[in-house]
C-alpha positions in Angstrom: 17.1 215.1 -15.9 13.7 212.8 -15.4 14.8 209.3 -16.3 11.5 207.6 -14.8 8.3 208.8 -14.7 4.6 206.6 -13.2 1.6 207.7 -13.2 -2.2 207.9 -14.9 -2.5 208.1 -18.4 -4.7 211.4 -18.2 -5.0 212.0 -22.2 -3.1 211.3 -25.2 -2.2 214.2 -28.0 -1.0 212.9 -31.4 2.0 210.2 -30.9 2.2 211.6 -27.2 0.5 210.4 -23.7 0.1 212.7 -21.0 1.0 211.5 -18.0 0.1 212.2 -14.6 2.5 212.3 -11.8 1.7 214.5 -8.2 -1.0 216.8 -10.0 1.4 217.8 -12.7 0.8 216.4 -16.6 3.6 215.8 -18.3 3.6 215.4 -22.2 5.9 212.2 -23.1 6.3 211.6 -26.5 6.4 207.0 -27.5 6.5 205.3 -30.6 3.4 204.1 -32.1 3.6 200.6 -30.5 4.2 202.7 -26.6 0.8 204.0 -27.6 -0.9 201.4 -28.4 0.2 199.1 -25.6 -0.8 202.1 -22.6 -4.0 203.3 -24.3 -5.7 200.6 -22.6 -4.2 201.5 -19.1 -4.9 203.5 -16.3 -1.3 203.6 -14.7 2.0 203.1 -16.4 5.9 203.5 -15.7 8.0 204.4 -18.6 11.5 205.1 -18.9 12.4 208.7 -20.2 14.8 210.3 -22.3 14.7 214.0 -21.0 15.6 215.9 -24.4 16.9 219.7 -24.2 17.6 222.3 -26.7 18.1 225.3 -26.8 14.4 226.0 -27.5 12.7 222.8 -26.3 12.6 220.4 -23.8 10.8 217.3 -24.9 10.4 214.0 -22.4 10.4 210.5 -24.8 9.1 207.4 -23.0 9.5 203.7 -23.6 8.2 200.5 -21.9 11.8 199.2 -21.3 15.3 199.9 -21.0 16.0 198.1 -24.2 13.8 199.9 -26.5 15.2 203.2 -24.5 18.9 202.3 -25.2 18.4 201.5 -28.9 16.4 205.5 -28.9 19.3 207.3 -27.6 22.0 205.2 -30.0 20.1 206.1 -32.8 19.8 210.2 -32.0 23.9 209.8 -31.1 24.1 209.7 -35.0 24.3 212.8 -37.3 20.3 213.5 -38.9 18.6 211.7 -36.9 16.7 212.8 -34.2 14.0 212.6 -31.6 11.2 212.3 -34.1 13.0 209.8 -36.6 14.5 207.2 -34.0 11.0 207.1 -32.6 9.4 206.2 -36.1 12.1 203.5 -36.7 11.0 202.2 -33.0 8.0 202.3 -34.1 8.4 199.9 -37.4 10.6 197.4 -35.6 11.3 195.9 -32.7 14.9 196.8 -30.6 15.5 192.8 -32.2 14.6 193.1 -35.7 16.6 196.7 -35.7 19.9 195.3 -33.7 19.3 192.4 -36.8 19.3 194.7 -39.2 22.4 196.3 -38.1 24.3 193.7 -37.2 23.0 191.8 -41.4 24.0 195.0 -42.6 20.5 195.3 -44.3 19.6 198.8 -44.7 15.3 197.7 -45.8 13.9 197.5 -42.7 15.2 201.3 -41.5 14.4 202.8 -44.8 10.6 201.8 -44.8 11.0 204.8 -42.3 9.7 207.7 -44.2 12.5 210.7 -44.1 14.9 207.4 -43.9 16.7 207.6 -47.3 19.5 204.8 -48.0 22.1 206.9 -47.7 20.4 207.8 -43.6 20.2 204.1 -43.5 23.3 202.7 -44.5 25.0 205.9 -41.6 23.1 204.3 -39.1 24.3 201.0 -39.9 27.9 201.6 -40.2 27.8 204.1 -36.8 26.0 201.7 -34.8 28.1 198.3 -36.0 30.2 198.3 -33.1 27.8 199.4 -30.4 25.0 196.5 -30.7 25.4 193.6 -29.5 26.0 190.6 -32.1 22.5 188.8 -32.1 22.3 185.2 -32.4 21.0 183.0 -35.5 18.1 182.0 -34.5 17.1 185.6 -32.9 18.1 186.9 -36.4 15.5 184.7 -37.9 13.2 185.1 -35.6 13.6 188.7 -36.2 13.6 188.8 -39.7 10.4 186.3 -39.8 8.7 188.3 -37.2 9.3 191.7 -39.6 7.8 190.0 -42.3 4.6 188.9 -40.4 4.2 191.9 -38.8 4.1 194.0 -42.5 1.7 191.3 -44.0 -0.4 192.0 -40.7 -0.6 195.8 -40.9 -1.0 195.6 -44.6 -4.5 193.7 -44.2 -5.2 196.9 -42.1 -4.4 196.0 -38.4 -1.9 197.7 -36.3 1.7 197.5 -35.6 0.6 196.9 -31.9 -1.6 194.4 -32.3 0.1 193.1 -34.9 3.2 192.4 -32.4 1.0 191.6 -29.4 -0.5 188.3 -32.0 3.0 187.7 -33.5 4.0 187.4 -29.3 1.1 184.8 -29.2 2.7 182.2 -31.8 4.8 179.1 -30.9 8.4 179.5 -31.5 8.2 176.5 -33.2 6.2 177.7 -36.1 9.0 179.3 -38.5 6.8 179.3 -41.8 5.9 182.8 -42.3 2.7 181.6 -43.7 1.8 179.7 -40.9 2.8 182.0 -38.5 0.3 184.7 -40.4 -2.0 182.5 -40.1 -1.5 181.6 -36.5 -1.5 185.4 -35.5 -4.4 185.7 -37.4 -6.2 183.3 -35.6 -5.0 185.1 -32.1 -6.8 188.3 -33.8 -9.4 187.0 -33.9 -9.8 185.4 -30.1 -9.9 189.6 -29.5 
């Protein structure tokens, strides 16, 4: 099994990089935020989850161990797979998910498309006892961060660079306004 891989981004297919490693080009699928966050590099390490079926054998990468944890306890569960857990990765943050489990609050994982709120409310009672209990204040965090991010990418920018401008405002801003407006403002120094 390949649980690491570095190397050169050498092209990027759909919601896949390849990466180069020793001449050979692997195909790694990552969420859209992985892709937006190595589209700008030349080298990059992620941490894979090597998938095998019985007629594929798919490599998934993520920037962390966190986000790669979160991937593999969300395919453990009945429907979902590869393809889903990466959308929901892509829509949240490990955080605002492990919130969302931990609230009981099936909204965030059904603005997933193929996520009904039936899907939603499986993953949430299979994965109540394997995340960790998240703190108050990372709940709110979490839950204001979710909402800045969707005003963000509904004024058209991304869910990357809508996280990498929500990264850039004080913790000590908690009114979602103001913290639109802040990360706004951090846009806008790009």
């Amino acid at each position: 099994m390949i649980a690491q891989l570095e190397g050169k981004i050498a092209g990027m297919r759909g919601n896949a990089v390849i990466l180069q490693v020793g001449g050979i080009g692997y195909l790694v699928f990552v969420s859209s935020y992985t892709l937006g966050k190595v589209a700008s590099q030349e080298q990059v390490f992620l941490h894979i989850h090597t998938h095998v079926r019985e007629d594929q054998f798919s490599l998934y990468g993520f920037l962390n161990e966190e986000e790669l944890t979160m991937f593999e306890l969300l395919i453990s569960i009945s429907g979902i797979g590869p393809k889903m857990a990466l959308s929901i990765l892509s829509i949240a943050d490990v955080n605002t998910i492990r919130t969302a489990i931990v609230n009981k609050d099936p909204s965030i994982l059904t603005r997933v498309s193929g996520v009904g709120k039936k899907t939603a409310e499986r993953v949430i009672v299979e994965l109540q006892n394997k995340v960790d209990a998240v703190g108050v204040e990372d709940q709110a965090s979490a839950l204001r961060g979710q909402d800045t991010i969707e005003a963000l990418t509904s004024m058209g920018y991304s869910i990357t660079e809508a996280r990498e401008a929500l990264k850039l405002v004080p913790a000590e801003v908690t009114d979602v306004s103001k913290r639109i407006r802040q990360a706004l403002k951090n846009l806008g120094k790009k």
